[in-house]
TIRO-2110 file (N, C-alpha, C; in Angstrom, 1 decimal):
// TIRO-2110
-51.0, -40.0, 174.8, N, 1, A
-52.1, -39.9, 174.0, CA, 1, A
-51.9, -40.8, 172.7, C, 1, A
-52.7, -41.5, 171.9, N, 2, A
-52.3, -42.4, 171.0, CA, 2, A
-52.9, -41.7, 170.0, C, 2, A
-52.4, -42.1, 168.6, N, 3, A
-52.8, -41.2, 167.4, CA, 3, A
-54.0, -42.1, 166.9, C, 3, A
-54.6, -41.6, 166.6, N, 4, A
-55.3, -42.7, 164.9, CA, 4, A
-54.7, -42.6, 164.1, C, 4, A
-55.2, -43.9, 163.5, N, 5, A
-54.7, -44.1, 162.0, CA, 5, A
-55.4, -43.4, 161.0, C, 5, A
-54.4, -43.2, 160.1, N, 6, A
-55.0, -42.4, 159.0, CA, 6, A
-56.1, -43.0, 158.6, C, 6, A
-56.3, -44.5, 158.5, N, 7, A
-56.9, -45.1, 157.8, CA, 7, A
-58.4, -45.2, 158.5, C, 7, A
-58.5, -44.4, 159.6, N, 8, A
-59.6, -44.2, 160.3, CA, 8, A
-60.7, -42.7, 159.4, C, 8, A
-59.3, -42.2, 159.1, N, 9, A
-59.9, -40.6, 158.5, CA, 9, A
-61.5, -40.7, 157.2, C, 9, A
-62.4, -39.8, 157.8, N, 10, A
-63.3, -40.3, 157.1, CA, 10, A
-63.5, -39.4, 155.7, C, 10, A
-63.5, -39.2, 154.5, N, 11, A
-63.5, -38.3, 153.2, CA, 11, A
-64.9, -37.7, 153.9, C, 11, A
-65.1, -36.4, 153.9, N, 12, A
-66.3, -35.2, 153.8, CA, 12, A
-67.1, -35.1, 152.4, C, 12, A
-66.0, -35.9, 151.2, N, 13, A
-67.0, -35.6, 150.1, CA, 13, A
-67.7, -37.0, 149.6, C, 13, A
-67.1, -38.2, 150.3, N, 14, A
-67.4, -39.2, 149.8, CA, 14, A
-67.7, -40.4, 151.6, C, 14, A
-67.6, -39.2, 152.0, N, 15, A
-68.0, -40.5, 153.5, CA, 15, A
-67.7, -41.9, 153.7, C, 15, A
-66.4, -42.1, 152.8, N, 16, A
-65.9, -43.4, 153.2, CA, 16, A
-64.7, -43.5, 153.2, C, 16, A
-64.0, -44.8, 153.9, N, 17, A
-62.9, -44.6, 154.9, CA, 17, A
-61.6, -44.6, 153.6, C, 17, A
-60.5, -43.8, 153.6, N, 18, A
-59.0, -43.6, 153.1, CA, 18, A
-58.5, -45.1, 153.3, C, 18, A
-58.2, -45.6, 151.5, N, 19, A
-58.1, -46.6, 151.7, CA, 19, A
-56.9, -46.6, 150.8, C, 19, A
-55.7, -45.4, 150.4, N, 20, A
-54.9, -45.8, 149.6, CA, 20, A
-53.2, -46.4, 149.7, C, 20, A
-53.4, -47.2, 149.5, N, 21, A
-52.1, -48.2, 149.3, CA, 21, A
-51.0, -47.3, 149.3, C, 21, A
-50.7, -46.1, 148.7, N, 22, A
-49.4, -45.1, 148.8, CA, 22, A
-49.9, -44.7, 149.9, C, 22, A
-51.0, -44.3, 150.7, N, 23, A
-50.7, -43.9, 151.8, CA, 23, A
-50.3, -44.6, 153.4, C, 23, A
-50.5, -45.8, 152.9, N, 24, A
-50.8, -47.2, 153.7, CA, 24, A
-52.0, -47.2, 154.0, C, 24, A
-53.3, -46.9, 153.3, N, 25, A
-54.4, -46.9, 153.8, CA, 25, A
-55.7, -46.7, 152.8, C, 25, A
-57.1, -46.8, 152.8, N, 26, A
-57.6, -46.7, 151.1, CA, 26, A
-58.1, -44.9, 150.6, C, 26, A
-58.4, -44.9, 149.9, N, 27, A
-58.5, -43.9, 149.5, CA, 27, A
-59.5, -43.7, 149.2, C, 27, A
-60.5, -42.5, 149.2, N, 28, A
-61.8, -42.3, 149.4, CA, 28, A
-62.5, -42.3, 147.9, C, 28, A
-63.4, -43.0, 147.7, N, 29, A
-63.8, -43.6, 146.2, CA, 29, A
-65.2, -42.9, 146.2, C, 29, A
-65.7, -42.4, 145.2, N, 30, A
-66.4, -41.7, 144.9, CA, 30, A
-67.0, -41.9, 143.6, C, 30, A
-68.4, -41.4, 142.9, N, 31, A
-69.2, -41.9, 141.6, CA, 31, A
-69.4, -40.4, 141.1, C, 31, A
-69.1, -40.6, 139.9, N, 32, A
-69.5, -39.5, 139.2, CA, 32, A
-70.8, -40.1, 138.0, C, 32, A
-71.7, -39.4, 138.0, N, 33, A
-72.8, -39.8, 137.3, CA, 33, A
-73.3, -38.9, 136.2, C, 33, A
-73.0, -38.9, 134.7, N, 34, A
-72.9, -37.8, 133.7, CA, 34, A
-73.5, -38.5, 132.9, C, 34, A
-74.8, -37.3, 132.4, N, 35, A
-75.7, -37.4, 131.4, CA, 35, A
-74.9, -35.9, 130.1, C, 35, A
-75.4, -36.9, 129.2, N, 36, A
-74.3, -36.1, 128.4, CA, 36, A
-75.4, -35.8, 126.7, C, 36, A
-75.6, -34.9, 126.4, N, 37, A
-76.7, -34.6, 125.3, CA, 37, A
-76.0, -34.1, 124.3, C, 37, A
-76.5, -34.0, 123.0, N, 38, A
-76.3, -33.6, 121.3, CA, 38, A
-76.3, -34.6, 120.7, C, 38, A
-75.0, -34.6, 119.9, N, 39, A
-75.2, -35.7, 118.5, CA, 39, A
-74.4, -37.0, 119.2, C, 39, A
-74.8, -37.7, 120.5, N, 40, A
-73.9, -38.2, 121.2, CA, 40, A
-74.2, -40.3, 120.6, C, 40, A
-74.9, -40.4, 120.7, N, 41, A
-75.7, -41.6, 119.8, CA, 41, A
-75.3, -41.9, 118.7, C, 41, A
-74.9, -43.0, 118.1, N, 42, A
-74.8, -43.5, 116.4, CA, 42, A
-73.3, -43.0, 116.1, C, 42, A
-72.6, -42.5, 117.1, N, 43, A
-71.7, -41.9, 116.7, CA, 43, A
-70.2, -42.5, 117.1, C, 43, A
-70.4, -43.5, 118.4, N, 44, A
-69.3, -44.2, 118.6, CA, 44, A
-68.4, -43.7, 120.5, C, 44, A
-69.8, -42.7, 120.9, N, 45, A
-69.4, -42.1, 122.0, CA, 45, A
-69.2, -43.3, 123.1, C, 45, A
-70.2, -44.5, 123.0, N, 46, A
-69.9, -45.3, 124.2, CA, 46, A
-68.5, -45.7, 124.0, C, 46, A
-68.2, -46.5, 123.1, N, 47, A
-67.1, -47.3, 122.4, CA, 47, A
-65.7, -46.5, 122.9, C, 47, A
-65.6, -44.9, 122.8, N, 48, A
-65.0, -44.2, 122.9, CA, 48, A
-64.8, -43.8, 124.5, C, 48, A
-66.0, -44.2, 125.2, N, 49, A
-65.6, -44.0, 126.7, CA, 49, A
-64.7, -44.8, 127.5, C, 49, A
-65.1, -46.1, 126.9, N, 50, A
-65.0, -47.5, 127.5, CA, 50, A
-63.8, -47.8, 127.2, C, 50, A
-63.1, -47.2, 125.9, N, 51, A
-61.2, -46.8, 125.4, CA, 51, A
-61.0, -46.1, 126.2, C, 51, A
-61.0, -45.4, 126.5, N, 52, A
-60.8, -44.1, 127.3, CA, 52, A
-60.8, -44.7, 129.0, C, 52, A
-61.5, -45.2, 129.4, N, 53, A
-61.3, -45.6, 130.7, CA, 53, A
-60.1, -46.3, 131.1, C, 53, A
-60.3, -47.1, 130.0, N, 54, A
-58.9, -48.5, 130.5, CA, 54, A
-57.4, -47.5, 130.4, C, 54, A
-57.7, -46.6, 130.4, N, 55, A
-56.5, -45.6, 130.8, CA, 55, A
-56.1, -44.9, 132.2, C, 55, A
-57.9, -44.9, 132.8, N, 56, A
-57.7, -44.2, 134.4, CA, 56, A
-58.0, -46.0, 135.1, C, 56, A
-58.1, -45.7, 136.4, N, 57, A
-58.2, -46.7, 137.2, CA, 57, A
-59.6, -45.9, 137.7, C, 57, A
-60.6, -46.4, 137.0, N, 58, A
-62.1, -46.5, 136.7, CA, 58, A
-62.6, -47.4, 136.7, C, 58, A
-63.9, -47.5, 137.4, N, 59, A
-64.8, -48.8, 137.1, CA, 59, A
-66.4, -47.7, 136.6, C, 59, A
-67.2, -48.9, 136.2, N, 60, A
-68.6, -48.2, 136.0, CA, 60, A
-69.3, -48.8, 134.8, C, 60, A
-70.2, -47.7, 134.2, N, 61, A
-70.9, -48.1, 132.7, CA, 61, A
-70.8, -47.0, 132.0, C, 61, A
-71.1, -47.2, 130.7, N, 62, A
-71.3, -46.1, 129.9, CA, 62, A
-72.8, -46.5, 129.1, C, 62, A
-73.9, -46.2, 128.6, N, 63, A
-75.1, -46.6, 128.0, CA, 63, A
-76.2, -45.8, 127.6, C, 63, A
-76.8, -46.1, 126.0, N, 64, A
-77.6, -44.8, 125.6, CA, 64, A
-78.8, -44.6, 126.2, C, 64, A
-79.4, -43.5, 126.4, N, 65, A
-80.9, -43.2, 126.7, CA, 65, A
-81.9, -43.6, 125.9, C, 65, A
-83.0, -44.4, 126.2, N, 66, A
-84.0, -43.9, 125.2, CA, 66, A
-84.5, -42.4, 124.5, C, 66, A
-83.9, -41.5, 125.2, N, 67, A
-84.7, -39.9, 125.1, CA, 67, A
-83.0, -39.1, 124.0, C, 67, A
-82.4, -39.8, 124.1, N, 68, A
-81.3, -39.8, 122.9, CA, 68, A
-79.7, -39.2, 123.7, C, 68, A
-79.9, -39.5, 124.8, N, 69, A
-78.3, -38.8, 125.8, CA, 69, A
-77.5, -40.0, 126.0, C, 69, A
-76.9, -39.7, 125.9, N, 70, A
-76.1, -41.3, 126.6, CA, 70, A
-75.6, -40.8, 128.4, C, 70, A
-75.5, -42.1, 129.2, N, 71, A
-75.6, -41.9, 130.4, CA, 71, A
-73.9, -42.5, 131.3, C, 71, A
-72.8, -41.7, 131.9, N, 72, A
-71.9, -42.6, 132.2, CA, 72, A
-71.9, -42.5, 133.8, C, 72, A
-71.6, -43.6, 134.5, N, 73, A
-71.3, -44.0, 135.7, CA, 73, A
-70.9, -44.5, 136.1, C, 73, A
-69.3, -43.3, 136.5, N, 74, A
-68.2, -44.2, 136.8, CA, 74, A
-67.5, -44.0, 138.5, C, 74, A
-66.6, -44.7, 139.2, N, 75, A
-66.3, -44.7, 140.6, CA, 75, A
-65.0, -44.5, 140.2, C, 75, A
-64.1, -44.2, 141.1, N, 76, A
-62.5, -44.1, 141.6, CA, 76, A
-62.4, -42.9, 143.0, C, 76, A
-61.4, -42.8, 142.4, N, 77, A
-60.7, -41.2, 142.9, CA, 77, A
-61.2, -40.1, 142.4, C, 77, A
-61.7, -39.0, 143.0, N, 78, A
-62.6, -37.7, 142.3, CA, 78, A
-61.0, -37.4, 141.4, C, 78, A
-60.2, -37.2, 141.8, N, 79, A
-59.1, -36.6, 140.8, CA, 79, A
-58.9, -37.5, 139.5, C, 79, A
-58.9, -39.1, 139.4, N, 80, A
-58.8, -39.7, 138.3, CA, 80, A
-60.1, -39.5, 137.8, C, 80, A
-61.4, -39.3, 138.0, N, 81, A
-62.5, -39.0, 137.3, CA, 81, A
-62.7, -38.3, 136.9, C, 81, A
-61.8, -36.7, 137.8, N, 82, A
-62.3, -35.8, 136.9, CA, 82, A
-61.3, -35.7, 135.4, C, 82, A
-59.8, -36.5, 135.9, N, 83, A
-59.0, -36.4, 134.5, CA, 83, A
-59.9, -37.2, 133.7, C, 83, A
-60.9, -38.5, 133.7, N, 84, A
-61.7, -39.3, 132.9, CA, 84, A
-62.1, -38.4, 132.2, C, 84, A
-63.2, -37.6, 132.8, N, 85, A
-63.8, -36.8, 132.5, CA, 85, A
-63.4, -35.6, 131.4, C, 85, A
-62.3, -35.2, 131.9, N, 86, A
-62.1, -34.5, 130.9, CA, 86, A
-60.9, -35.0, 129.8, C, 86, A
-60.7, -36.2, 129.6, N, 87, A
-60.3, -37.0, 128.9, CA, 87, A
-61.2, -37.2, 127.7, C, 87, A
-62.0, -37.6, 128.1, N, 88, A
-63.6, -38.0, 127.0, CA, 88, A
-63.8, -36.4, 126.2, C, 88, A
-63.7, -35.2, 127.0, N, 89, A
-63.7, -34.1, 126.5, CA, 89, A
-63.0, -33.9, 125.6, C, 89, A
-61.3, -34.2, 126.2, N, 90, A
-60.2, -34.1, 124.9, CA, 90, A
-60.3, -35.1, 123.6, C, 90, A
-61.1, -36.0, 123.8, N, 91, A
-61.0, -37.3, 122.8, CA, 91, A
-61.3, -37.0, 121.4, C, 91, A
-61.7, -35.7, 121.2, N, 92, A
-62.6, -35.6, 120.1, CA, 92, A
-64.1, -36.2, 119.8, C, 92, A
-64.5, -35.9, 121.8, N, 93, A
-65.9, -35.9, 121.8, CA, 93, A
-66.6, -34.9, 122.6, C, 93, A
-65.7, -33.6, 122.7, N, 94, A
-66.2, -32.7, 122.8, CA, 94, A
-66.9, -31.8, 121.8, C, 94, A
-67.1, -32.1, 120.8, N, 95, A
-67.5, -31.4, 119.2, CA, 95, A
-69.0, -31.9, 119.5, C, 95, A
-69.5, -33.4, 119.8, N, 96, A
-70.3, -33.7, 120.0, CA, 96, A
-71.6, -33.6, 121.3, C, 96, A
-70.8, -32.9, 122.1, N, 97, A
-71.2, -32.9, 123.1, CA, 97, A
-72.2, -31.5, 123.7, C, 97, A
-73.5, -31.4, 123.2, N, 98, A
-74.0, -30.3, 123.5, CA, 98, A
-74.2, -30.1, 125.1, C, 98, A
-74.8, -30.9, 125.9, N, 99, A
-74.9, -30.4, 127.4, CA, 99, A
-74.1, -31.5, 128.2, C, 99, A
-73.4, -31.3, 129.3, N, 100, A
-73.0, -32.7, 130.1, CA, 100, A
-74.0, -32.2, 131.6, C, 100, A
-74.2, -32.5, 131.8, N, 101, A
-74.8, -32.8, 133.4, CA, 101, A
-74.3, -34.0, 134.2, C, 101, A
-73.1, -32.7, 135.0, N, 102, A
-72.6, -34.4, 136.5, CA, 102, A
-73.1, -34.1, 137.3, C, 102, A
-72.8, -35.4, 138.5, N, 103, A
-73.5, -35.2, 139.8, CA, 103, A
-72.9, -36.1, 140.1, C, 103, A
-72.3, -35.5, 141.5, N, 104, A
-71.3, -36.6, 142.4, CA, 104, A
-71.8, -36.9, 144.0, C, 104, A
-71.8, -38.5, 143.9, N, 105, A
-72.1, -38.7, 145.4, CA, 105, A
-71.0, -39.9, 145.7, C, 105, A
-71.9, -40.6, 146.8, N, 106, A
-70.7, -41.5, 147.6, CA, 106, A
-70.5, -42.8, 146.6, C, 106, A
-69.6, -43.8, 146.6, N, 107, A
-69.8, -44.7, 145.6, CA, 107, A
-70.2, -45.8, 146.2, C, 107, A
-70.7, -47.0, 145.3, N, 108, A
-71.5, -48.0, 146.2, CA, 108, A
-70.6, -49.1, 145.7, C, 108, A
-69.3, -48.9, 145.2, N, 109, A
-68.7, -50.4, 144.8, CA, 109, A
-69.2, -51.4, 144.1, C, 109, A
-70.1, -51.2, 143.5, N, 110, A
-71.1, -52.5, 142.8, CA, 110, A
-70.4, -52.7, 141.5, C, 110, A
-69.0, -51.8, 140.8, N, 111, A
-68.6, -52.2, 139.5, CA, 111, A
-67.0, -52.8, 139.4, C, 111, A
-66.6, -54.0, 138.6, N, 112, A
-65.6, -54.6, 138.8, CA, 112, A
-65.3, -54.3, 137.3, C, 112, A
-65.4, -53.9, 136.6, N, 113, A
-64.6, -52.9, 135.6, CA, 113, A
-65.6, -52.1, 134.6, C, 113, A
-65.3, -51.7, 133.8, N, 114, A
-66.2, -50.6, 132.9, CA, 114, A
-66.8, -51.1, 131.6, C, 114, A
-67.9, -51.5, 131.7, N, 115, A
-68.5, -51.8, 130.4, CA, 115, A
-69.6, -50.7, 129.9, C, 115, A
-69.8, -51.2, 128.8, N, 116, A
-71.1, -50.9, 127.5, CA, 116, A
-72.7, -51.5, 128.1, C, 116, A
-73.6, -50.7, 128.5, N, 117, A
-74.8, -51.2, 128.8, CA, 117, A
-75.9, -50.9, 127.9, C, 117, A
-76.6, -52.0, 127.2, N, 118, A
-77.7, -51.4, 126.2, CA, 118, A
-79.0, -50.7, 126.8, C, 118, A
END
């Protein structure tokens, strides 16, 4: 009987194929999509994301709302995003942070690194 490759194995939370290099194979890439409310605006919150990333192995945006939230969406590994994630927490921008709302689905690869969007 012949095995598969790992690299066949499909992620259940992200439906796409294990693609990581330590494993010999990729690793299942995923978007997290966080709307983030309070005194988040005028304050230096994007600036502060966009530091903060070039720390995980993250791609994505960070950008304000018209309705006054700022909006981030970023791809990797669910485990480096959630450390992202709660990195921006630790940053000293959780004081500012009245509601976050995430939502995680499959990632569509469309970002080649992390910027500022107006």
């Amino acid at each position: 009987m012949t095995r598969a490759s790992p690299c066949l194995s499909v992620s259940a939370r992200a439906n796409t194929r294990c693609t990581s290099p330590r494993k010999g194979c990729d690793v299942a890439r995923v978007r997290l999509h966080v709307f983030y409310a309070g005194r988040v605006q005028g304050v230096g919150f994007r600036y502060a994301a966009k530091q903060m990333a070039a720390g995980y192995e993250v791609t994505g945006t960070v950008g304000n709302l018209l309705d006054g939230r700022v909006e981030l969406v970023a791809e990797g590994e669910r485990a480096e995003l959630e450390a992202f994630q709660e990195g921006i927490r630790e940053a000293g921008l959780r004081r500012l942070i009245r509601d976050e709302q995430a939502h995680w689905s499959e990632a569509s690869g469309e970002f080649r690194g992390f910027e500022i969007v107006r």
